[in-house]
ZAFIVEX-786675 format. One record per residue (C-alpha): residue in three letters; z, x, y. Coordinates in steps of 0.02 Angstrom, whole numbers, padded with zeros to 5 digits, always signed. Each point is the difference from the previous one (the first is absolute). Layout:
<pts>
ALAZXY;...
</pts>
This chain:
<pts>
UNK-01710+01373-01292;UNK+00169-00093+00003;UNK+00152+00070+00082;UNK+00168-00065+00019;UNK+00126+00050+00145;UNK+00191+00020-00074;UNK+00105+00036+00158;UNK+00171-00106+00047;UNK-00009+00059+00191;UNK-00158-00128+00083;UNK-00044+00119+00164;UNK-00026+00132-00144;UNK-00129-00110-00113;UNK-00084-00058+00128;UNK-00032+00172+00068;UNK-00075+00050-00186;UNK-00093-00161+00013;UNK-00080+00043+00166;UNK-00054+00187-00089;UNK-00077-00084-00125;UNK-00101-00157+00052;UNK-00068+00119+00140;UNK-00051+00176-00120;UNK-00051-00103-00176;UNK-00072-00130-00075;UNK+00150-00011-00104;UNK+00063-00198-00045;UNK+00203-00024+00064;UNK+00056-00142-00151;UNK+00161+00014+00030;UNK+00157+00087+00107;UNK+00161-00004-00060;UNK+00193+00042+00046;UNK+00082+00019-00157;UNK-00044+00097-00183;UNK+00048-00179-00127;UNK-00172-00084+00095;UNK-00125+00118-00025;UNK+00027+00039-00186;UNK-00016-00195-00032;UNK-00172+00006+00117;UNK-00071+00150-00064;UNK+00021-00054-00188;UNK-00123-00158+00057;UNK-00110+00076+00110;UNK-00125+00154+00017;UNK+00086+00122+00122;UNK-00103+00169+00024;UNK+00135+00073+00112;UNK+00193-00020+00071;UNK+00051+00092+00180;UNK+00186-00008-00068;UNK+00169+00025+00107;UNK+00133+00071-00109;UNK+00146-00072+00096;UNK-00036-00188-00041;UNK+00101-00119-00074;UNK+00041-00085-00158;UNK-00076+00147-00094;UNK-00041+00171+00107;UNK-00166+00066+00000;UNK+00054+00151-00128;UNK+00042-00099-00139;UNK-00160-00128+00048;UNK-00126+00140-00021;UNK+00086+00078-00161;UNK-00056-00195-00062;UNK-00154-00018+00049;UNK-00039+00163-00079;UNK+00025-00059-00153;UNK-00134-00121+00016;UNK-00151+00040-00100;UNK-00109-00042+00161;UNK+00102+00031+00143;UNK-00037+00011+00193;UNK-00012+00148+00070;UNK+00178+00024+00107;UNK+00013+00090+00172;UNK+00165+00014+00059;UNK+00035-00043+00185;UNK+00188+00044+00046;UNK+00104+00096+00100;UNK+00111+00080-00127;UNK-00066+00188-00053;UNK+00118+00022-00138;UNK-00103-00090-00119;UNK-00170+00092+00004;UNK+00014+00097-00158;UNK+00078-00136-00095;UNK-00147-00116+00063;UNK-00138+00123-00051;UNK+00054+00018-00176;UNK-00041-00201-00004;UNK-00169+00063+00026;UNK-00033-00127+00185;UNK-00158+00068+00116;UNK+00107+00026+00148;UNK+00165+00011+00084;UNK+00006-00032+00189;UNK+00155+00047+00098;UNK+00034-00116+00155;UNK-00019+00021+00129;UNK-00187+00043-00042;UNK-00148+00020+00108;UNK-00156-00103+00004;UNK-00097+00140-00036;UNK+00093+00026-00198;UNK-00012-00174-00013;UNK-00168-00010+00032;UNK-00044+00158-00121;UNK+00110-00069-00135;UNK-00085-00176-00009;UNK-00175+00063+00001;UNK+00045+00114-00153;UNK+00070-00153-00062;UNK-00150-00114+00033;UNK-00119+00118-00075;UNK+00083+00021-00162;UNK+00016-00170-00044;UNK-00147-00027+00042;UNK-00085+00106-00101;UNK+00116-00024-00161;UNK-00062-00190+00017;UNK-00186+00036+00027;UNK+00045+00111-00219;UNK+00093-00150-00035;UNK-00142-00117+00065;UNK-00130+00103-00085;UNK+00097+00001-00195;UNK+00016-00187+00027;UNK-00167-00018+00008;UNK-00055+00097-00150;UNK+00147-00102-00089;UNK-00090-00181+00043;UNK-00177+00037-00064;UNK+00091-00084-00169;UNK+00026-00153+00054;UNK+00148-00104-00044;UNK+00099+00138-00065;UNK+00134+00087+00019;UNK+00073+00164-00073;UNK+00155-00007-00074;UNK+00125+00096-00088;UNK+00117-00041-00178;UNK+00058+00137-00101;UNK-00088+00144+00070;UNK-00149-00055-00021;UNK-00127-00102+00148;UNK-00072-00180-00059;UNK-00121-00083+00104;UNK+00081-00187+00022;UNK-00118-00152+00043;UNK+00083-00048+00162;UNK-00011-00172-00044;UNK+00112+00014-00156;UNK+00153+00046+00119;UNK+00118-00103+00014;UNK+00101+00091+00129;UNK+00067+00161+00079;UNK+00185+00052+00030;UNK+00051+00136+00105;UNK+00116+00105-00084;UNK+00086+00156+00087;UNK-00170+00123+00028;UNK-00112-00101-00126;UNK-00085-00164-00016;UNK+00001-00081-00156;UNK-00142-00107-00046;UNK+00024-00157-00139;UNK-00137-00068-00099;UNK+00027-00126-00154;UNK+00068+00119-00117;UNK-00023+00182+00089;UNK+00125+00071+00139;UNK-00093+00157+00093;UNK+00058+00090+00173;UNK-00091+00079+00131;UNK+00064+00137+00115;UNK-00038-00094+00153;UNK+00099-00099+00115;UNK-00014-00213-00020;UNK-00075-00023+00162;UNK-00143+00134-00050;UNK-00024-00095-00171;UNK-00030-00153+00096;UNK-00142+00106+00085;UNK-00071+00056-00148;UNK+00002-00174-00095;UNK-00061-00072+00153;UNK-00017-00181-00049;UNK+00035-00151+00081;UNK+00056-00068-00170;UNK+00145+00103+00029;UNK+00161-00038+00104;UNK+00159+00122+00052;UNK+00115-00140-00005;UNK+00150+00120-00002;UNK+00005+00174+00065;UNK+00043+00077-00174;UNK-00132-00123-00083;UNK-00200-00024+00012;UNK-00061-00150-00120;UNK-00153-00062-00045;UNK-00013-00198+00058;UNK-00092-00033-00148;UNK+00136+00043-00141;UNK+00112-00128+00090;UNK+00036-00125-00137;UNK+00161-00086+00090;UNK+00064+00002+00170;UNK+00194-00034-00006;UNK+00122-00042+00154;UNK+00123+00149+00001;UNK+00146+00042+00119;UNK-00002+00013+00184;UNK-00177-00098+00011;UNK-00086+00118-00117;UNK-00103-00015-00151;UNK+00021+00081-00171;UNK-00200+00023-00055;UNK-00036-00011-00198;UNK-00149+00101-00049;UNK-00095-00044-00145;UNK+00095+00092-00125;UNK+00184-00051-00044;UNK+00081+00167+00038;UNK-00074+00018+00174;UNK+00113-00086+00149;UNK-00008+00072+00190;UNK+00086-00064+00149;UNK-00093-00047+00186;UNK+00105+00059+00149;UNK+00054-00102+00138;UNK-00106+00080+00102;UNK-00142-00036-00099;UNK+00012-00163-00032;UNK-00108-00067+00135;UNK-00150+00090-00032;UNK+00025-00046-00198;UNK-00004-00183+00039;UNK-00138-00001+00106;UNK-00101+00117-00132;UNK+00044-00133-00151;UNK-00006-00128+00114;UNK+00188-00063-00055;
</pts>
């Protein structure tokens, strides 16, 4: 599982750090010491769990959580802090755990074992529906009006994350699915297909022109006159080498 540190004092992360690359299995991608970085990374990435400070900078670990738990797949959130006064409030935000500091090594230890074997098991379900979903093979399940259609993944065009949804574009259709972008890039699971923006995932083959946009980017025309997506500047790289530009 992958875990992120969010703590602006260092002897304190790399305390937590110690706890958990000694007790778990559990993968550190990140550790950060202010609130505006880690809801850019966690949009972009798959992040099972956050050991969160609430005094941190920029934006405080209260109003961070209340954020993430909007997400329609958010981390699981175990406050680590020293302030008591904000126990109930946290709670309500439904996190696993709230840890007052000083704490020992032995409620560390306790909590992250709790915490290793939920996730663990909620993945092995989530591992098992997958599955049962790819015995159909390139499909995917999507949703327009109420009603589920089964969309040939190679009619997509491409996917744009929007708020809590993805929405999917084919020729003439525009479905959504109730999963995150990075998890539709999962389920597609095609090397035909290429997240050249973090709000976009486009299929390389409905590229029909490749334009020079602003700050060394490229504006990509799909095969269909109403379709135009941007690459990122982080992205470009990788999208030249793929259509070897």
């Amino acid at each position: 599982m992958n875990v992120i540190i969010v703590e602006d004092e260092f002897p304190a992360r790399k305390e937590l750090r110690y706890f958990i690359e000694n007790n778990t299995s559990m993968n550190i991608v990140g550790e950060f010491d202010n609130g505006l970085d880690v809801l850019s990374f966690i949009q972009e990435n798959n992040i099972d769990a956050i050991f969160l400070d609430i005094n941190i900078p920029k934006l405080d670990g209260m109003l961070l959580a209340k954020t993430i738990n909007k997400f329609k797949n958010k981390p699981k959130i175990i406050f680590i802090t020293a302030y008591e006064n904000y126990a109930v409030e946290a709670f309500n935000l439904d996190i696993f755990d709230y840890i007052l500091k000083p704490y020992s090594e032995e409620r560390i230890i306790s909590m992250l074992n709790k915490l290793e074997k939920l996730c663990n098991t909620k993945k092995q379900n989530k591992n098992e529906k997958k599955s049962l979903s790819q015995k159909v093979p390139n499909k995917i399940s999507l949703w327009k009006d109420n009603k589920i259609y089964i969309v040939n993944i190679d009619d997509i065009y491409y996917c744009e994350a929007k708020e809590r949804y993805t929405y999917i574009y084919t020729k003439d259709e525009e479905y959504h699915i109730r999963e995150c972008i990075s998890e539709v890039e999962k389920i597609i699971n095609s090397e035909n297909f290429f997240k050249c923006h973090r709000s976009y995932l486009v299929n390389l083959l409905k590229i029909e022109e490749v334009v020079p946009w602003f700050n060394n980017t490229y504006l990509l025309k799909l095969n269909s006159e109403k379709y135009e997506i941007t690459v990122s500047r982080s992205k470009v790289k990788n999208f030249r080498e793929l259509m070897n530009i």
